[in-house]
TISE-872118 format. One record per residue: residue number from 1; x, y, z of N, C-alpha, C, O in turn. Coordinates in steps of 0.1 Angstrom, whole numbers, always signed. Layout:
     n     npx     npy     npz    capx    capy    capz     cpx     cpy     cpz     opx     opy     opz
   NUM       X       Y       Z       X       Y       Z       X       Y       Z       X       Y       Z
...
//
This chain:
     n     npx     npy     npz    capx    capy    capz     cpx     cpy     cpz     opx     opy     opz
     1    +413    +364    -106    +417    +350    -109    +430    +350    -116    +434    +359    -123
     2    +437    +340    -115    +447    +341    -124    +448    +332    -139    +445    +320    -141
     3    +452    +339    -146    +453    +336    -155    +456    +320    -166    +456    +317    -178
     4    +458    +316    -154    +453    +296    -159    +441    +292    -154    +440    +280    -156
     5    +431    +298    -147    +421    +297    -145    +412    +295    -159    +412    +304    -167
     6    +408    +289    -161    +400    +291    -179    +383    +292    -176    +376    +299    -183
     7    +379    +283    -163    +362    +285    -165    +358    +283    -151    +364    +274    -144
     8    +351    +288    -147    +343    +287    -127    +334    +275    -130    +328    +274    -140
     9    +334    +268    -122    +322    +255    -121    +318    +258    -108    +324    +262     -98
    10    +303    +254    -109    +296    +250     -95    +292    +239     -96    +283    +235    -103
    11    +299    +232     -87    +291    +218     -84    +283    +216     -71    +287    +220     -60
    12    +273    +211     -72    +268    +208     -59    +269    +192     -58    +273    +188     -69
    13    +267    +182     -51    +270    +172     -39    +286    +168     -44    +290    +158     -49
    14    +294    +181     -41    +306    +178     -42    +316    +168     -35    +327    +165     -40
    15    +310    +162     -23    +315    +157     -14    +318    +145     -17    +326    +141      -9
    16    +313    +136     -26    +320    +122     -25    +310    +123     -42    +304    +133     -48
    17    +314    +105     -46    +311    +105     -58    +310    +108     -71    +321    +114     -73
    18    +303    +108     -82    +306    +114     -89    +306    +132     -89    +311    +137     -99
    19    +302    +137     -81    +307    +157     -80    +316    +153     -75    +325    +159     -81
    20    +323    +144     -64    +340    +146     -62    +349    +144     -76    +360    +148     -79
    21    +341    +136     -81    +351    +133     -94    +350    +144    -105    +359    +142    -114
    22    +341    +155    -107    +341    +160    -112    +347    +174    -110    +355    +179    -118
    23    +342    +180     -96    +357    +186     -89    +373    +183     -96    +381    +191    -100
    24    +373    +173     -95    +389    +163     -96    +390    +169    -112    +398    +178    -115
    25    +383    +165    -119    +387    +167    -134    +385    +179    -136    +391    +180    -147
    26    +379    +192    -131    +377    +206    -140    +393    +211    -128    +404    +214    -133
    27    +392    +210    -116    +407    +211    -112    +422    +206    -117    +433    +210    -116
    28    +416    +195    -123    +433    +188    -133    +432    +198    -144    +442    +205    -145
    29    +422    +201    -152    +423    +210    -163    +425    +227    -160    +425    +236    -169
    30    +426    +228    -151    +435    +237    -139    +419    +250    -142    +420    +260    -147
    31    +411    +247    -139    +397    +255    -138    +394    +256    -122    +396    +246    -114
    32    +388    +268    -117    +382    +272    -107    +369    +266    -102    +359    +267    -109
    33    +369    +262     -92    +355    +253     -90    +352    +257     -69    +359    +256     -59
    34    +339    +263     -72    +329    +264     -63    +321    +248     -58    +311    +244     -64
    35    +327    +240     -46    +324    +230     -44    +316    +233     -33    +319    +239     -23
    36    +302    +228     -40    +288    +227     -31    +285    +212     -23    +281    +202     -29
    37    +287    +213      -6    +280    +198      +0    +275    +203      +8    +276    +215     +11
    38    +267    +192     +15    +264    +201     +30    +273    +196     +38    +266    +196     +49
    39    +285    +190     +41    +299    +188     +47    +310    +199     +38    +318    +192     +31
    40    +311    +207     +38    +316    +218     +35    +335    +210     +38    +343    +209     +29
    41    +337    +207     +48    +349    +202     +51    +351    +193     +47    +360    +194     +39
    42    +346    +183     +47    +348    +170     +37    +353    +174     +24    +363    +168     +22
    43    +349    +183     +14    +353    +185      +4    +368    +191      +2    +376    +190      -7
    44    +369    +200     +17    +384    +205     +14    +393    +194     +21    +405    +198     +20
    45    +391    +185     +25    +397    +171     +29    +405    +167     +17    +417    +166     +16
    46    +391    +164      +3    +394    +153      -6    +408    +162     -16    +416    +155     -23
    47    +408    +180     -15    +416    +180     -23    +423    +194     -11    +419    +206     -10
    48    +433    +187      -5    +437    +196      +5    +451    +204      -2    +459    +209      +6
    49    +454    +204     -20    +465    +208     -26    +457    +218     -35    +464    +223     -44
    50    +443    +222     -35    +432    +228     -42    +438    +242     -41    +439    +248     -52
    51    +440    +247     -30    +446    +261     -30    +434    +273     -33    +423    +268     -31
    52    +434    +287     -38    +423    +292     -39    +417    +292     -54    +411    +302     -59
    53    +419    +280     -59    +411    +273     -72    +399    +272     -69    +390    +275     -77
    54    +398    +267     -57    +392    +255     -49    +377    +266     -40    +383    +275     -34
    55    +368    +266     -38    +358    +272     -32    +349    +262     -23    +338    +260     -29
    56    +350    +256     -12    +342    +252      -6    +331    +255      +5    +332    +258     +16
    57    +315    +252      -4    +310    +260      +4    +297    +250     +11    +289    +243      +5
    58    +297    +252     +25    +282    +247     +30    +268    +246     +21    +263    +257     +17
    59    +263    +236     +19    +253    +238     +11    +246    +227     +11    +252    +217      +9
    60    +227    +227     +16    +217    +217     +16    +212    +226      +9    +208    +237     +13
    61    +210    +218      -7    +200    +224     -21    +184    +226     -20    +176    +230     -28
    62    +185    +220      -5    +169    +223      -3    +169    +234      +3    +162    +234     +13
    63    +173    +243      +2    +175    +255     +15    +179    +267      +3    +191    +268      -2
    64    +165    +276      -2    +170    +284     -14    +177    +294     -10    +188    +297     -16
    65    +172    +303      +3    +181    +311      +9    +197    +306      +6    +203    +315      +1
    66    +202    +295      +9    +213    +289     +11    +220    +290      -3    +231    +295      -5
    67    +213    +285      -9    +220    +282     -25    +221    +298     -27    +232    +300     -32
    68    +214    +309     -26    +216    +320     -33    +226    +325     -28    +233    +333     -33
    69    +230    +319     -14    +245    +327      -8    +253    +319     -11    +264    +325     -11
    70    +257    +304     -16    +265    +298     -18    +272    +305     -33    +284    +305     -35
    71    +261    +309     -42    +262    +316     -55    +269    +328     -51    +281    +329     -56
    72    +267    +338     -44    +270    +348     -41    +287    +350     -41    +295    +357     -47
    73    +286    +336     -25    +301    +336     -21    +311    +332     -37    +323    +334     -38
    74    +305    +327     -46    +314    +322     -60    +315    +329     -64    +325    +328     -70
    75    +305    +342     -68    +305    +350     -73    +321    +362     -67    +330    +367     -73
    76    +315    +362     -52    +325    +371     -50    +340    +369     -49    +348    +377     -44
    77    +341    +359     -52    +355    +354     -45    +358    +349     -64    +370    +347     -65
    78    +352    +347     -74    +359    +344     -89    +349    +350     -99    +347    +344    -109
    79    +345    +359     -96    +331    +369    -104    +323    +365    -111    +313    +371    -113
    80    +326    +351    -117    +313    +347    -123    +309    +333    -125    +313    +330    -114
    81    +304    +321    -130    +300    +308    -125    +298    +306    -142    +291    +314    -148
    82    +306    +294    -149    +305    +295    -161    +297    +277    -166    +293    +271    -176
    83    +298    +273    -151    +294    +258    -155    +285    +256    -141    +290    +257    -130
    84    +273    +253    -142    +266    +246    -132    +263    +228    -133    +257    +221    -142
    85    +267    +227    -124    +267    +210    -124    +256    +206    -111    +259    +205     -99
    86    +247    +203    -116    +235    +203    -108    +236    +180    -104    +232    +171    -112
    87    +241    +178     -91    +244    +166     -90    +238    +160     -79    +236    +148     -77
    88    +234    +175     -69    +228    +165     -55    +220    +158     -59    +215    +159     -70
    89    +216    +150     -53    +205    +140     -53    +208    +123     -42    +218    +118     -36
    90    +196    +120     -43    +197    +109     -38    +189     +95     -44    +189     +96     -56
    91    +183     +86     -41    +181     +74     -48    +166     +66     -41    +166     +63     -29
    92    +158     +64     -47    +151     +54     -37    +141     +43     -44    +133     +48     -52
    93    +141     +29     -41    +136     +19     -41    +127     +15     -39    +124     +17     -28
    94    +119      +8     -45    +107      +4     -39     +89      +8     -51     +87     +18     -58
    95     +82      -1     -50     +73      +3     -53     +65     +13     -54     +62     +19     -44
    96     +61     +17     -69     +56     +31     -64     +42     +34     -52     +39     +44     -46
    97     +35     +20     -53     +22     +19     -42     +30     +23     -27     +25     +31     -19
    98     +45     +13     -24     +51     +15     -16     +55     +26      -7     +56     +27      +6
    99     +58     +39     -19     +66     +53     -13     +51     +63      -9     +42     +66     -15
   100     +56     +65      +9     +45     +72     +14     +46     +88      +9     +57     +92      +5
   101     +37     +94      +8     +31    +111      +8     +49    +116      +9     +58    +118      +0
   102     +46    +118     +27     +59    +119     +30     +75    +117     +22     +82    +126     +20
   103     +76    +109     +21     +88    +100     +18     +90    +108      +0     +98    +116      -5
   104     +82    +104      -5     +83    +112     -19     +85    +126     -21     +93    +131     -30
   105     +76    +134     -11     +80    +150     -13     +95    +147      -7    +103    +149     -16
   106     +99    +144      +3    +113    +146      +4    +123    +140      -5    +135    +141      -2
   107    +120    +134     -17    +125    +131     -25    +128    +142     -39    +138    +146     -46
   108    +113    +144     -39    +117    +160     -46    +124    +173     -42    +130    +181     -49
   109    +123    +172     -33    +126    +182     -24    +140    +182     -29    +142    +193     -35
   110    +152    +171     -28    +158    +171     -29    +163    +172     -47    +170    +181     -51
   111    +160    +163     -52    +162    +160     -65    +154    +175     -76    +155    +182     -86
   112    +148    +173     -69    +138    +186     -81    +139    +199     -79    +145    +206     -87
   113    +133    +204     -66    +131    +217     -60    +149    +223     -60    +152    +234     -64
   114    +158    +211     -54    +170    +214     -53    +178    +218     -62    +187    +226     -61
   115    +173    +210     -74    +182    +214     -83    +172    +231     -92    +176    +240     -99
   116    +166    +229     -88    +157    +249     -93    +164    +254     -85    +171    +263     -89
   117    +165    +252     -69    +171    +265     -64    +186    +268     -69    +190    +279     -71
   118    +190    +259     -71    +207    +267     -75    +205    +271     -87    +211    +281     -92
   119    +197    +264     -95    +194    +268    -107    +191    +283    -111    +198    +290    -119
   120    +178    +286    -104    +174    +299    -102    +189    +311     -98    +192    +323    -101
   121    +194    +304     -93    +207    +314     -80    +214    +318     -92    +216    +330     -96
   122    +218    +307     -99    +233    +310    -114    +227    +315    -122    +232    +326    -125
   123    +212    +311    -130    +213    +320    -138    +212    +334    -144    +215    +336    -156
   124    +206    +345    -134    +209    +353    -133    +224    +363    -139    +225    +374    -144
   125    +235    +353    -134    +252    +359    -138    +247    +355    -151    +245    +364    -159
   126    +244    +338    -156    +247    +335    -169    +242    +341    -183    +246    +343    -194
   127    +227    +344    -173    +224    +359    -184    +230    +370    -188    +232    +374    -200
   128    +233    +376    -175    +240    +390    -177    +250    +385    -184    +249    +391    -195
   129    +261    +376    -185    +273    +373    -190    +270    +367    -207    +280    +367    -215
   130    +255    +361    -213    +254    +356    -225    +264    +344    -226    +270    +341    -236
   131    +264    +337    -213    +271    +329    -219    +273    +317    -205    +270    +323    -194
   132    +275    +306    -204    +268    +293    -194    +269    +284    -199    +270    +281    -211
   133    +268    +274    -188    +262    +261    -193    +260    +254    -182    +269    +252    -174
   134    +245    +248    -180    +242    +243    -170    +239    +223    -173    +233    +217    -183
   135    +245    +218    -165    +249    +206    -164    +239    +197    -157    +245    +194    -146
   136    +226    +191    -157    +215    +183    -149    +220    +169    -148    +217    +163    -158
   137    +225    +163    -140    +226    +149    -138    +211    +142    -137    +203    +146    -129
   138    +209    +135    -143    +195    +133    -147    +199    +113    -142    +205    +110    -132
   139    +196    +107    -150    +199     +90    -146    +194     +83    -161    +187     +89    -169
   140    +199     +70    -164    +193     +65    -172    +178     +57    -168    +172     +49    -175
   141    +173     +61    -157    +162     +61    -150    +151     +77    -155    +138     +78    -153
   142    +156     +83    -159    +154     +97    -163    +146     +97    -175    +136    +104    -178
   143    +154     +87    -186    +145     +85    -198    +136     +72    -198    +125     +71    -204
   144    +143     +62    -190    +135     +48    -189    +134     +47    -177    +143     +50    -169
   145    +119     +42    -175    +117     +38    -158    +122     +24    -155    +124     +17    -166
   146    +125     +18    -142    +127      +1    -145    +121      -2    -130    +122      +5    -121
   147    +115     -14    -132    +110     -21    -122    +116     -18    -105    +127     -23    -100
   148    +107     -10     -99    +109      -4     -84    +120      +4     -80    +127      +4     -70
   149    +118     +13     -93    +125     +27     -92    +113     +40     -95    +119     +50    -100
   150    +100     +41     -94     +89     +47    -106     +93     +61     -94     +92     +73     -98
   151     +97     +58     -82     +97     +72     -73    +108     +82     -79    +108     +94     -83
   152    +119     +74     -79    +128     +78     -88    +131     +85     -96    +136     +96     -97
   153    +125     +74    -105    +122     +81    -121    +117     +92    -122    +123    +100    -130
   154    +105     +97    -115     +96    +101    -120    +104    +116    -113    +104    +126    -121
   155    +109    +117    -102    +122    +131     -99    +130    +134    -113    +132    +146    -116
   156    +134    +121    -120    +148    +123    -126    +138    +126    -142    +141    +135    -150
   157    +129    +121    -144    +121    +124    -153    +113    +140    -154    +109    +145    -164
   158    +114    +143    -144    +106    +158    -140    +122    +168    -143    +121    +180    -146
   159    +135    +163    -142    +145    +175    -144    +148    +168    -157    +160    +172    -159
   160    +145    +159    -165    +147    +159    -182    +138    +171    -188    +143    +179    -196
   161    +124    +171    -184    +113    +177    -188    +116    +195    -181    +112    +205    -187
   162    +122    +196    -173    +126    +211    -171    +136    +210    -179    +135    +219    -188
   163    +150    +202    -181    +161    +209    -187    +157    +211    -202    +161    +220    -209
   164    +148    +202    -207    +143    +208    -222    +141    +215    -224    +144    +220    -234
   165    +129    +223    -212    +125    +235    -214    +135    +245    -215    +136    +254    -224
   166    +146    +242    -203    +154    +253    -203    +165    +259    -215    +171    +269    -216
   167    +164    +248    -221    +173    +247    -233    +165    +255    -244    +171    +264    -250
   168    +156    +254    -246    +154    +265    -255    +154    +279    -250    +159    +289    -255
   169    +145    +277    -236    +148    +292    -233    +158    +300    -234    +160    +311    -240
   170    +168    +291    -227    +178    +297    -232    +192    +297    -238    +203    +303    -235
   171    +189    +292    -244    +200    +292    -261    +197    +306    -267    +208    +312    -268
   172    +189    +312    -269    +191    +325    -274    +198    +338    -266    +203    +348    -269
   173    +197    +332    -254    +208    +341    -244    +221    +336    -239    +227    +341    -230
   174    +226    +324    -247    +239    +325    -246    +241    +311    -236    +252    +305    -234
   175    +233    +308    -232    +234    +298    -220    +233    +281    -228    +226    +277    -237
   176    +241    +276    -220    +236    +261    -227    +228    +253    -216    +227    +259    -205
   177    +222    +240    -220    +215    +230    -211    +221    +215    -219    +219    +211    -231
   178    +228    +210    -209    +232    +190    -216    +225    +183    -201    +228    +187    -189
   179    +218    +175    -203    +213    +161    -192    +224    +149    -197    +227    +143    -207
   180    +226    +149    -183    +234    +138    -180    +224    +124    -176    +216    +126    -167
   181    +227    +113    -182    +221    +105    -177    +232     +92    -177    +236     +86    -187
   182    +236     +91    -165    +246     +81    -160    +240     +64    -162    +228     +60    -161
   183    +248     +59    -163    +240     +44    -159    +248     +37    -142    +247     +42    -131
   184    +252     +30    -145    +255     +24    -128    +269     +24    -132    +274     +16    -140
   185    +276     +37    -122    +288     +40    -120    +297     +34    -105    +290     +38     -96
   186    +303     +31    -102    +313     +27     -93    +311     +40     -81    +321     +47     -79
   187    +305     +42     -78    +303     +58     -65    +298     +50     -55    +297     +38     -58
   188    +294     +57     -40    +286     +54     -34    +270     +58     -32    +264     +60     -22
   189    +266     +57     -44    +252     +56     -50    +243     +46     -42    +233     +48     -35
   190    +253     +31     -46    +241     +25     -43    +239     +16     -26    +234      +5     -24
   191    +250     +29     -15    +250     +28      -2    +245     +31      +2    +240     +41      -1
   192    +238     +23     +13    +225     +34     +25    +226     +45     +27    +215     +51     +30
   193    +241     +55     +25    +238     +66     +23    +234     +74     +15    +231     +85     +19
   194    +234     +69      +4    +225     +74      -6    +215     +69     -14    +213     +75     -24
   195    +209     +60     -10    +195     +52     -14    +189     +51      -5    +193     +50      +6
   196    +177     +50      -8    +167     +43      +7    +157     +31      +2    +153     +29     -10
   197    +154     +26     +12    +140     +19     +10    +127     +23      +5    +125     +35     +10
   198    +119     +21      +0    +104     +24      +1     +99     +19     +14     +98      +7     +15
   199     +96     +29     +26     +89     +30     +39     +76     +20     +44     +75     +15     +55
   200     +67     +19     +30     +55      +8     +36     +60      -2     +23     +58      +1     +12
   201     +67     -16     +25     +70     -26     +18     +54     -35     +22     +47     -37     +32
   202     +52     -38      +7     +39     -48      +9     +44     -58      -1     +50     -57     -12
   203     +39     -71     +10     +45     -84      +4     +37     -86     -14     +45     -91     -21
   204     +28     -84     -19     +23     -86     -30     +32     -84     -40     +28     -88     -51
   205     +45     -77     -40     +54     -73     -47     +72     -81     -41     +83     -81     -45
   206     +68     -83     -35     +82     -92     -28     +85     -97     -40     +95     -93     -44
   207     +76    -108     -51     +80    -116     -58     +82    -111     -70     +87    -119     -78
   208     +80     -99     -75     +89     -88     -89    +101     -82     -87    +110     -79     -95
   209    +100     -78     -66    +111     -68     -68    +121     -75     -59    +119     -80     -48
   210    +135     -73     -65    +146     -79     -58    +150     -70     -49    +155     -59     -52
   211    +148     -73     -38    +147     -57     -27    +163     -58     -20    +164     -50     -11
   212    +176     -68     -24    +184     -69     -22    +194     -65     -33    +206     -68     -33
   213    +188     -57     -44    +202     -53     -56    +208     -43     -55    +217     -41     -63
   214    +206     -33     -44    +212     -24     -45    +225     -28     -36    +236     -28     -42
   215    +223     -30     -23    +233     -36     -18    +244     -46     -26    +256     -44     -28
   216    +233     -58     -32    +245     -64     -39    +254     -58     -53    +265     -62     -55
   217    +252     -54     -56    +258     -43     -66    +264     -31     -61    +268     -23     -69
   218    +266     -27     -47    +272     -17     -42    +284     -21     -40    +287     -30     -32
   219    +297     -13     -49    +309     -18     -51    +316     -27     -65    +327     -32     -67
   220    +307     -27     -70    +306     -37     -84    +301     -30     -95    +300     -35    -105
   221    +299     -16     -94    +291     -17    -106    +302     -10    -116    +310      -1    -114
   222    +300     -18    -130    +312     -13    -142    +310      +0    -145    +307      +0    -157
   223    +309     +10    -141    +315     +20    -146    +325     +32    -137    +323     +34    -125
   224    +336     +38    -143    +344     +45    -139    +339     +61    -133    +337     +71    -139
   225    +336     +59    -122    +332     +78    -123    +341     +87    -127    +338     +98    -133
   226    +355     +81    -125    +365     +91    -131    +364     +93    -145    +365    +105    -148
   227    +363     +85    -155    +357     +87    -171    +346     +93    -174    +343     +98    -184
   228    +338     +91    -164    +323     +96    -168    +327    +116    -163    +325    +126    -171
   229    +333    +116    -149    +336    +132    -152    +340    +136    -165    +334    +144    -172
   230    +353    +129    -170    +359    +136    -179    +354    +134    -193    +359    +139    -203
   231    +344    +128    -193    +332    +128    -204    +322    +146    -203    +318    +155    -210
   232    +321    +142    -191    +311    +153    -182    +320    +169    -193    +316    +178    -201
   233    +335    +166    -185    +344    +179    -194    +347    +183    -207    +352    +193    -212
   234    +342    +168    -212    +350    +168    -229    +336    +179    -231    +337    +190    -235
   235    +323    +172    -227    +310    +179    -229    +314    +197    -231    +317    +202    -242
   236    +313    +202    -222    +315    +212    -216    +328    +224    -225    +329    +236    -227
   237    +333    +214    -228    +340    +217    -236    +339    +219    -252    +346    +229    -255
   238    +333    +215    -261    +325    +212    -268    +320    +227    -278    +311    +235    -276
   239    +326    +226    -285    +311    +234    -297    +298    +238    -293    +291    +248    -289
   240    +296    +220    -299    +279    +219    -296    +276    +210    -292    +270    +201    -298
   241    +280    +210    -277    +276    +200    -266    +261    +197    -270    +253    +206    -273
   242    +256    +185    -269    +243    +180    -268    +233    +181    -258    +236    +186    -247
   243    +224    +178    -260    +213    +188    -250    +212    +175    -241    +208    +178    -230
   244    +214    +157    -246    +211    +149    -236    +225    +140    -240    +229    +138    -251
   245    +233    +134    -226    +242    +125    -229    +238    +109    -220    +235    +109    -208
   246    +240    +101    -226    +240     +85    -217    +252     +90    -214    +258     +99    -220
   247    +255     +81    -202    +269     +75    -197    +272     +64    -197    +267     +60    -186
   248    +278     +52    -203    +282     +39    -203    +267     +28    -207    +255     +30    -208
   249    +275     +15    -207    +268      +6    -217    +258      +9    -212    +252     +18    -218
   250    +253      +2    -201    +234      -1    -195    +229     +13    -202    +220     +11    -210
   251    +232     +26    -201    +229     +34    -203    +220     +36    -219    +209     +40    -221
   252    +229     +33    -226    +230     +35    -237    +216     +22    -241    +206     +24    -247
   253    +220     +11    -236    +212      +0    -237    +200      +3    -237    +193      -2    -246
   254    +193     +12    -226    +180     +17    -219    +176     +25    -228    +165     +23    -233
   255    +184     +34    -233    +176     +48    -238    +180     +40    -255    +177     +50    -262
   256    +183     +32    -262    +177     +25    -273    +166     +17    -274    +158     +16    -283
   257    +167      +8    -259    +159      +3    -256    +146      +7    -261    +140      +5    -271
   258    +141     +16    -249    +130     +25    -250    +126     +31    -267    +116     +33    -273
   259    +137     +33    -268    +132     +44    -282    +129     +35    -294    +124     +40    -305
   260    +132     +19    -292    +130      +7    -304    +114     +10    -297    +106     +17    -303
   261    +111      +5    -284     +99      +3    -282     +90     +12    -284     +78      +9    -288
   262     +93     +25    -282     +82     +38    -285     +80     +34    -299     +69     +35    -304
   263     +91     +30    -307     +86     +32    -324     +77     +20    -325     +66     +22    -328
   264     +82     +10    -322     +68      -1    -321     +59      +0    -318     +50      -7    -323
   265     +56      +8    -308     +38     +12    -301     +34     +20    -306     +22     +18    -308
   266     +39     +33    -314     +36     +38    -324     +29     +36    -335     +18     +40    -338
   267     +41     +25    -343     +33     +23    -352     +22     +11    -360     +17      +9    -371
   268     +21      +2    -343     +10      -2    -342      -4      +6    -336     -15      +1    -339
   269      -2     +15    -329     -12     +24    -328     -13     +36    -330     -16     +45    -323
   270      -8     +36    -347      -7     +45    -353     -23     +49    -358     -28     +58    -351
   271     -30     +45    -365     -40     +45    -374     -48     +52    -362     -54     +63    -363
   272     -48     +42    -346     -59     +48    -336     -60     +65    -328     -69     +72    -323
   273     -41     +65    -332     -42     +79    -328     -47     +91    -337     -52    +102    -334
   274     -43     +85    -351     -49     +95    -362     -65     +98    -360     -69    +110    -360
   275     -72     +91    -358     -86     +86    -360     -93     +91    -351    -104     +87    -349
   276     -84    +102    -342     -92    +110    -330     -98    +124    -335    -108    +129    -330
   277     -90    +130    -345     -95    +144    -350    -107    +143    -362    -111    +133    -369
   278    -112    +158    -360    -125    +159    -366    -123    +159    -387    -114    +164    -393
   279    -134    +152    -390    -130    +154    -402    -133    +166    -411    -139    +175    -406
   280    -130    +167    -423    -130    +180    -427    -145    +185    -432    -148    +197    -433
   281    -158    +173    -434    -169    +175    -437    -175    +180    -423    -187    +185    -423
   282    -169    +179    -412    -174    +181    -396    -169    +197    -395    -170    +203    -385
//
């Protein structure tokens, strides 16, 4: 590498949105980055001045074989991977009665399973090396669920609950863990290409769920993906990066949200939770 190179990133859904923007910003700060899509070309499109900074590699996160050679090829071509930015994913709508068998496993598939396989692939180097940091794009859907997203959630909810784990694991070997949880950024998120419907719609819910917001908010929504990367880098950069970050207002809004209300259910059913253990004459 040469010597303005400062750190290797792997990003996976490098190809548009926010992993293109985050490409964009560890490349302005003149860092080496392993860009993961499964349009492999598309990515060397968006930065065709990338030069051999720049690693573009074929990659569907569902395919573990795949991720372990995408690691490989980063490995061999800049020796070691110092940032994993775990971003693929995709989005879906709809009631949770709504989302069939089907339709959900391939939701994990993608969002869960996907983000372990590369997971699994990096850290390996990040051990040997004592030193890492793995990046989970999680959602502000991740800490709070909201009305006909529960399929969702409950993916972006399942990689809060792994990257916790992983964070302790491993902080004693040198590695870090921060969850990203975005709120509604300006990307193509919330395009048919990257959202879907829930498959069996049943009218009993027509009248809760606005089954037209994603569309209308596609192209409108206040946030910068270019600030949220370079939030992503200040992170990364960091001492002591945090183990969980919101991204922008709604975000921020949700996960206070939530955490006023956990304290209120609390400690009105405080006394009933006490009142379950044995007493000391038992």
């Amino acid at each position: 590498m040469t010597p303005s190179v400062r750190r290797v990133w792997l990003v996976t859904g490098a190809s548009r949105g926010l992993g293109r923007e985050i490409v964009a910003a560890a490349l302005r700060r003149g860092d080496a980055v392993i860009a993961a899509a499964r349009a492999a070309e598309a990515v060397r499109e968006s930065f065709p001045d990338a030069g051999e900074a720049l690693l573009a590699v074929a990659l569907d996160v569902r395919d573990e074989a795949a991720a372990r050679d995408a690691v490989e090829a980063g490995l061999s071509r800049f020796g070691r991977i110092d940032v994993l930015v775990n971003n693929a994913g995709f989005g879906l709508v709809g009631a949770v009665e709504e989302v069939s068998g089907a339709q959900f496993r391939e939701l994990l598939a993608t969002n869960v399973e996907g983000l372990l396989n590369v997971t699994r692939a990096v850290l390996p180097s990040m051990r040997s090396n004592r030193s890492g940091h793995v990046v989970n794009i999680s959602s502000q859907g991740g800490f709070a669920a909201a009305l006909g997203s529960g399929a969702y959630a409950a993916t972006k909810f399942a990689v809060e609950g792994l990257s916790e784990a992983l964070a302790l694991e491993l902080a004693p070997l040198g590695v870090r863990v921060t969850i990203i949880e975005p709120g509604s950024f300006r990307t193509e998120f919330l395009s048919p290409s990257s959202i879907v419907a829930a498959d069996t719609p049943i009218a009993d819910y027509d009248s809760r769920l606005d089954r037209g917001v994603a569309a209308a908010n596609d192209g409108r929504q206040m946030g910068d993906p270019a600030k949220a990367a370079a939030a992503i880098v200040t992170v990364v950069n960091d001492e002591s990066p945090p183990l969980r970050l919101p991204l922008g207002a709604d975000a921020l809004a949700r996960v206070e949200g939530k955490l006023e209300s956990v304290a209120r259910e609390l400690a009105a059913w405080r006394q009933l939770s006490l009142s379950t253990g044995f007493h000391a004459e038992e």
